[in-house]
C-alpha positions as CSV (number, residue, x, y, z in Angstrom):
1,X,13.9,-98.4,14.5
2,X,11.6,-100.9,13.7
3,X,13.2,-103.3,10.6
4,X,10.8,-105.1,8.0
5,X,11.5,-109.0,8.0
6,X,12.5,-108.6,4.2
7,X,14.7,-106.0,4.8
8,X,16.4,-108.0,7.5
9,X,16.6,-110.9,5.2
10,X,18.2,-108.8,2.6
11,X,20.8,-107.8,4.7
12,X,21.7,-111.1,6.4
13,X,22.0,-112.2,2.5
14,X,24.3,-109.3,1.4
15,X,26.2,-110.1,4.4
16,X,26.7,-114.0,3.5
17,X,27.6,-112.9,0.2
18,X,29.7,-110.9,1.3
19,X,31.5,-113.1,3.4
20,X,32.0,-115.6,0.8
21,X,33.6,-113.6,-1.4
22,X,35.7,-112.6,1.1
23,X,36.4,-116.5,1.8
24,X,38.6,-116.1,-1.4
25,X,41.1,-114.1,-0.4
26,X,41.4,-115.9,3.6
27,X,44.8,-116.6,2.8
28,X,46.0,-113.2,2.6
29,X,44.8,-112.0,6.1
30,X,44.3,-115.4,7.7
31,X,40.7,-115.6,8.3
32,X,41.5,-115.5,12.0
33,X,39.6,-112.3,12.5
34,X,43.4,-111.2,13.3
35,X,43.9,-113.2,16.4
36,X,46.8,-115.4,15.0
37,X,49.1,-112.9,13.6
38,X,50.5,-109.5,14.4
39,X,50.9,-106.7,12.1
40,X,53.9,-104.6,11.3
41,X,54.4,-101.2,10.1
42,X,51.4,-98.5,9.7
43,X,47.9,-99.4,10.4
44,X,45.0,-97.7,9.6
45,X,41.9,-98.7,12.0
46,X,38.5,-97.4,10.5
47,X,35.8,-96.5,13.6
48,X,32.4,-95.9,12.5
49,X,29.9,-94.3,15.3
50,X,26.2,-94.4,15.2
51,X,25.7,-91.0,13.6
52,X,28.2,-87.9,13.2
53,X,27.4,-84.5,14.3
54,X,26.3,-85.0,18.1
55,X,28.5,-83.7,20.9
56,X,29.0,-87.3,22.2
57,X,30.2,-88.9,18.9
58,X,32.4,-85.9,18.2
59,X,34.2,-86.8,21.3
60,X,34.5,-90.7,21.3
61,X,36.5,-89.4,17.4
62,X,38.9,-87.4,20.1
63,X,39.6,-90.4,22.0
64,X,40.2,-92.5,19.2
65,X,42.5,-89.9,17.6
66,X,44.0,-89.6,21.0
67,X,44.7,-93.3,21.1
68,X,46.3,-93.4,17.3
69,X,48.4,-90.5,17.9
70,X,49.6,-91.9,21.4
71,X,50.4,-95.5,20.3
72,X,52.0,-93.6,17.1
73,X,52.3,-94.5,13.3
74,X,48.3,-95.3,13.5
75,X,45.7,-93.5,11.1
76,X,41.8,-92.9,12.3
77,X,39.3,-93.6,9.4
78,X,36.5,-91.7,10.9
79,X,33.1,-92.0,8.7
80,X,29.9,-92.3,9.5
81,X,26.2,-92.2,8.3
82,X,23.9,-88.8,9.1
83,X,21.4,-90.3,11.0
84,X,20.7,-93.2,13.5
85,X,17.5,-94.7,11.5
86,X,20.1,-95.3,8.7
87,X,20.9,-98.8,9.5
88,X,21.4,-100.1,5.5
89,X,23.9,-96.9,5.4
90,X,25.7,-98.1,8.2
91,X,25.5,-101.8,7.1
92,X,27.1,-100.4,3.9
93,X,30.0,-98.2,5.2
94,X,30.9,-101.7,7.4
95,X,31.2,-103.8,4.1
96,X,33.2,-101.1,2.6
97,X,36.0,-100.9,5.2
98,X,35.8,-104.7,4.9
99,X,36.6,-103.9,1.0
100,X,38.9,-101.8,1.7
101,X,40.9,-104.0,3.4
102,X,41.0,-101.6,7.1
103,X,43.4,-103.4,9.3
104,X,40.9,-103.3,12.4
105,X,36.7,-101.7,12.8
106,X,35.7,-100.1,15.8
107,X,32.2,-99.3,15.5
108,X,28.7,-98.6,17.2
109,X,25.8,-100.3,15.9
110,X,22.5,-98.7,15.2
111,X,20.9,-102.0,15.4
112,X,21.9,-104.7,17.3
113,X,20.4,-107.0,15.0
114,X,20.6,-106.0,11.8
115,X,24.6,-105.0,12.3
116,X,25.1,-108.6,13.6
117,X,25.6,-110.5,10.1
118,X,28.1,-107.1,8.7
119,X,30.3,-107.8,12.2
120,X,30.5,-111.2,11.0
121,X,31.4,-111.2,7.8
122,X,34.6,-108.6,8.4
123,X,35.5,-111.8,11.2
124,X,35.0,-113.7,8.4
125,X,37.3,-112.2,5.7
126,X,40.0,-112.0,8.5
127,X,39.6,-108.0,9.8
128,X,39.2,-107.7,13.9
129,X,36.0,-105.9,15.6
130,X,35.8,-104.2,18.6
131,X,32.3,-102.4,19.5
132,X,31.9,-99.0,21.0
133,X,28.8,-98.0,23.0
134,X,26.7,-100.2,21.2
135,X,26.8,-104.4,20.5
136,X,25.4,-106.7,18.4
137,X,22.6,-109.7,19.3
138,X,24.3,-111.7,18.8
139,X,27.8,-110.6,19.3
140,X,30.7,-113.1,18.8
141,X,32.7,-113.8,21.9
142,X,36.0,-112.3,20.3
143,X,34.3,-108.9,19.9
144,X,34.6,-106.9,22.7
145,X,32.3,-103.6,24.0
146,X,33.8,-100.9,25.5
147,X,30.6,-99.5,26.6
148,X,28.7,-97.4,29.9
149,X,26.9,-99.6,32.0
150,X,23.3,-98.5,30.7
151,X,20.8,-100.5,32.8
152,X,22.9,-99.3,36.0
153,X,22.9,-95.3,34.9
154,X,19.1,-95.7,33.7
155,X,18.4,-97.3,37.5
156,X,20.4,-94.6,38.8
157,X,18.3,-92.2,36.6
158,X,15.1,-93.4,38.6
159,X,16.6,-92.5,41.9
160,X,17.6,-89.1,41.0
161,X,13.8,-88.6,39.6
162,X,12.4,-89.8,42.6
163,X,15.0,-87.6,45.2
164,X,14.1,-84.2,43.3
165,X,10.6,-85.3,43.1
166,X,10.5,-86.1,47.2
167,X,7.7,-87.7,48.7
168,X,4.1,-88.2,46.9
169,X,2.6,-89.3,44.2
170,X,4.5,-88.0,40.6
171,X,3.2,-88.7,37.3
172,X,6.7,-89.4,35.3
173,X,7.5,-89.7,30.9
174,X,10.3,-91.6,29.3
175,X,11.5,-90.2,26.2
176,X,13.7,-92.8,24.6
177,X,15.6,-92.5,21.5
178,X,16.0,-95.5,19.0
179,X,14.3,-99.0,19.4
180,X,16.3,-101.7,18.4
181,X,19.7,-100.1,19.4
182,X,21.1,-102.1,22.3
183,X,22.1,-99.0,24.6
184,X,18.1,-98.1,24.0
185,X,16.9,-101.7,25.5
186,X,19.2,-101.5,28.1
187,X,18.6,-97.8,29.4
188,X,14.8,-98.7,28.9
189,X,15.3,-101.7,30.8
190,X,17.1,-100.0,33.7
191,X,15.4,-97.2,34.1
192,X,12.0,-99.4,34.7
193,X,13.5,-101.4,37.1
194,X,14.6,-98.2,38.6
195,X,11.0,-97.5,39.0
196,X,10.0,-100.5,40.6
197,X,11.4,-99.2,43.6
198,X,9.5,-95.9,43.6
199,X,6.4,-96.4,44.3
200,X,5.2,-92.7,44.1
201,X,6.7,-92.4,40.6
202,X,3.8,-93.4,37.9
203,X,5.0,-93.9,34.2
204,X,2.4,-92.5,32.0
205,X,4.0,-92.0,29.3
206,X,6.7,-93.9,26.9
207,X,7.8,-92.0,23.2
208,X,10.8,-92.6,20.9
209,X,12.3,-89.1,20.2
210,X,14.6,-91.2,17.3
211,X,17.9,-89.0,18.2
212,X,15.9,-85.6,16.7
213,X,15.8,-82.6,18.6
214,X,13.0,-81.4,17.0
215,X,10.9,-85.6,17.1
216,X,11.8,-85.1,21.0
217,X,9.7,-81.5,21.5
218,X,7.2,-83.0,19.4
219,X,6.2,-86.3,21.2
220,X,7.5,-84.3,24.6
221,X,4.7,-81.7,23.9
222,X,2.2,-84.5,23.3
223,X,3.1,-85.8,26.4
224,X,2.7,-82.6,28.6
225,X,-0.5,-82.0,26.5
226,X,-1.8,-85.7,27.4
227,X,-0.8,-85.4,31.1
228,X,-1.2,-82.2,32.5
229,X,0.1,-83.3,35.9
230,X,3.6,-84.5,34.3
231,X,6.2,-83.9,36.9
232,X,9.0,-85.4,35.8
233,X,11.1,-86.5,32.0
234,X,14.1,-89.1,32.0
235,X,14.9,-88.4,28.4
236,X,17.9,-91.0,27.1
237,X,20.3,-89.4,24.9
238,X,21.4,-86.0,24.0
239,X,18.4,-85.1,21.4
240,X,15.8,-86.2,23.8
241,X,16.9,-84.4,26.5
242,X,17.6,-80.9,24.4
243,X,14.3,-81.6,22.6
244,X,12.4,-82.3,26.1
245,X,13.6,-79.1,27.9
246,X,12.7,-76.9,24.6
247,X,9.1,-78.1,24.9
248,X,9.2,-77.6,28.5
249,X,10.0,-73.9,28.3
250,X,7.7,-73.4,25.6
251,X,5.1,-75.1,27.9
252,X,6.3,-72.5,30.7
253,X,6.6,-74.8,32.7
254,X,10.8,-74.9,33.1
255,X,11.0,-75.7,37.2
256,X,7.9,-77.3,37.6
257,X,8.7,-80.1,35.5
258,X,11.6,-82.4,36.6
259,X,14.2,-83.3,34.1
260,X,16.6,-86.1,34.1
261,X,18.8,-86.2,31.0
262,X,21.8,-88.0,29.8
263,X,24.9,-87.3,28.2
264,X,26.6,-84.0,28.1
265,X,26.9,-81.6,25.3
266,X,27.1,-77.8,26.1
267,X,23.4,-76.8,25.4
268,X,22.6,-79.8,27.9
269,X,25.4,-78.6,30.5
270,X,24.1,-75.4,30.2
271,X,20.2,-76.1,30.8
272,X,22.2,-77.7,34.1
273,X,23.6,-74.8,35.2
274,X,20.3,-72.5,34.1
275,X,18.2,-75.4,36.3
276,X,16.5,-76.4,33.3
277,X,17.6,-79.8,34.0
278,X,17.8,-81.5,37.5
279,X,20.8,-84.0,37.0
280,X,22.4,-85.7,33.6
281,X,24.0,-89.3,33.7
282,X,27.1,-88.5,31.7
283,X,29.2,-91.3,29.6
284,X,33.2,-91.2,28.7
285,X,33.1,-90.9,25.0
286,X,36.1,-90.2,25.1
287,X,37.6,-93.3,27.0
288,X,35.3,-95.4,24.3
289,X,37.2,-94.1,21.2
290,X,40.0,-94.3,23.5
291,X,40.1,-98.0,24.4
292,X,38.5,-99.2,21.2
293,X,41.5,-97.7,19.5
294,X,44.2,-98.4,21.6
295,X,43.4,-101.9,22.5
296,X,42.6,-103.0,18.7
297,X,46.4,-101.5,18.0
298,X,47.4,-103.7,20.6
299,X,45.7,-106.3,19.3
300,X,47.2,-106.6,15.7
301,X,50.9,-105.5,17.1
302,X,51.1,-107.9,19.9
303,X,48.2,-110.7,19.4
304,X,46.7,-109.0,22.7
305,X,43.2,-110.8,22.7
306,X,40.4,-108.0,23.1
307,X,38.4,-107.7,26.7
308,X,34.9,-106.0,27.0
309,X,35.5,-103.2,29.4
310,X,32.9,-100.4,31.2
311,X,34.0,-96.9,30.0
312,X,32.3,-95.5,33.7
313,X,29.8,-92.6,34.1
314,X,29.1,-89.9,35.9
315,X,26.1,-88.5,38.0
316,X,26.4,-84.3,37.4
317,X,24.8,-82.0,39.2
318,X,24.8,-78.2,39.8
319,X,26.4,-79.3,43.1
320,X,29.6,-80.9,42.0
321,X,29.6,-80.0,38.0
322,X,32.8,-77.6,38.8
323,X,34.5,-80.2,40.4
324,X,38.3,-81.5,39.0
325,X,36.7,-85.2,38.5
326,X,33.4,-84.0,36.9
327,X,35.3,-81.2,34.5
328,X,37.9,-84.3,33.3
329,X,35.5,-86.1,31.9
330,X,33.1,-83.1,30.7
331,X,36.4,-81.4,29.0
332,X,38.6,-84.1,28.4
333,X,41.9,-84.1,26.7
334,X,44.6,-86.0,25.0
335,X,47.3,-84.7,27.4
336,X,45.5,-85.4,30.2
337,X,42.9,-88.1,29.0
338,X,39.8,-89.8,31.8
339,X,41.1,-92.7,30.2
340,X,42.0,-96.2,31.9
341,X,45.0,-97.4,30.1
């Protein structure tokens, strides 16, 4: 979502106030961001994801639970603003755990930017950060991302387009969800390069569906209206793609018009299996919450320093979506986890 320059301002400012007010109490927790010392006894790690309610954030919260109850005497604070475009709100809930006095974060910014100064000053009055699924610009080198490798499952994305398309000349729509969020630049990013190597694969059209269902029929009709010869929708995130395919049916035109969506919550996995859509590039949530969880405990119980790690995905298709490996990851759980530990 687009920020206003004042707005950014203002937050940077809270966010410096913030962290000197913080500075006053250093000497409690360190100011080390808690890479110096190890913590004893309970510990209660707060993880904030982008928005609550969707599928996918639903199951990085099973993961993370996963990890508490696994390493044991750990409590999940789970909160977490209504809707993507609330950046301030999440900016806020950040400053609050801060207040708090959370012994870890584990979040998911909603805009790599704006987030960047509340990440900062939580360093800065001595709490650790780990990111989940989405990073800061710029992100300090002590914060690590548990993340999906976006640019290469947008690329991917392309080439599954292009292979249900076949041969020919295709006119092709991107419907991507939230400017400004890293995982958005990057799946942008990738899936245009992706393109690049298709040359029978025109992009005609680009909307923001803003993680709504109902935003991603609306600017998804406008597309089909716009280009009549659309043949083929990568949309980016779970909205999109349930807000694409319920455009496309009410277009009639289900099967004539190509989807490629991403993620994997039931009404998506069951426009699979329907052949509503052609293929979905499905994340590990679960291993997000998972590894943000378990390697912050690890962190403040053994001084463990934090590594950036890719969570994986998963290409599905009616072909192989009953297979053991694809049902792992699209029904995981905590006794048998698609984690790597």
């Amino acid at each position: 979502m687009a920020r206003s320059t004042k707005a950014r301002f203002g937050l940077a400012v809270f966010a410096a106030m913030t962290a000197l007010a913080a500075g006053a109490c250093v000497d409690v927790r360190d100011g080390s961001g808690g890479g110096d010392t190890t913590t004893d006894g309970p510990l209660e790690i707060a993880v904030v994801p982008k928005a609550v309610g969707h599928e996918f954030w639903n199951t990085v919260q099973a993961g993370a639970e996963c990890a508490a109850e696994t390493a044991g005497d750990v409590t999940v604070e789970w909160d977490g603003v209504d809707a993507e475009t609330d950046v301030e709100g999440q900016f806020d809930l950040i400053q609050n755990f801060v207040t708090k006095d959370a012994d870890g974060i584990v979040y998911a910014a909603t805009d790599s930017a704006a987030l960047a100064p509340a990440t900062q000053s939580a360093l800065d009055a001595g709490v650790p950060v780990a990111m989940i699924d989405s990073g800061t610009d710029p992100q300090p080198d002590e914060v690590p991302l548990y993340a999906t490798d976006n640019r290469a499952g947008a690329t991917e994305a392309a080439n599954l387009l292009a292979e249900a398309l076949g041969e020919g000349s295709h006119d092709v729509a991107l419907i991507e969800f939230q400017p400004g969020s890293q995982t958005n630049t990057e799946r942008v990013e990738g899936f245009t390069e992706g393109l690049s190597a298709h040359e029978g694969l025109n992009l005609v059209g680009q909307q923001p569906s803003h993680s709504d269902v109902n935003e991603a029929r609306r600017v998804t009709e406008d597309l089909l209206t716009a280009n009549p010869d659309l043949a083929g929708i990568f949309a980016a995130n779970e909205p999109s793609v349930l807000g694409a395919v319920q455009a496309v049916e009410a277009a009639g035109r289900t099967g004539e018009v190509v989807i490629i969506g991403w993620d994997a919550a039931p009404d998506e996995i069951a426009a699979l299996r329907d052949g509503q859509i052609a293929a979905l590039v499905v994340q590990n949530p679960f291993n997000m919450g998972y590894l943000g969880v378990a390697n912050m405990v690890e962190h403040l119980r053994e001084g463990t320093p934090m590594a950036s790690a890719d969570t994986g995905v998963t290409f599905v298709t009616p072909e192989n979506i009953d297979t053991a490996e694809v049902q792992a990851v699209l029904e995981p759980s905590c006794d048998n986890p698609p984690v790597d530990q």
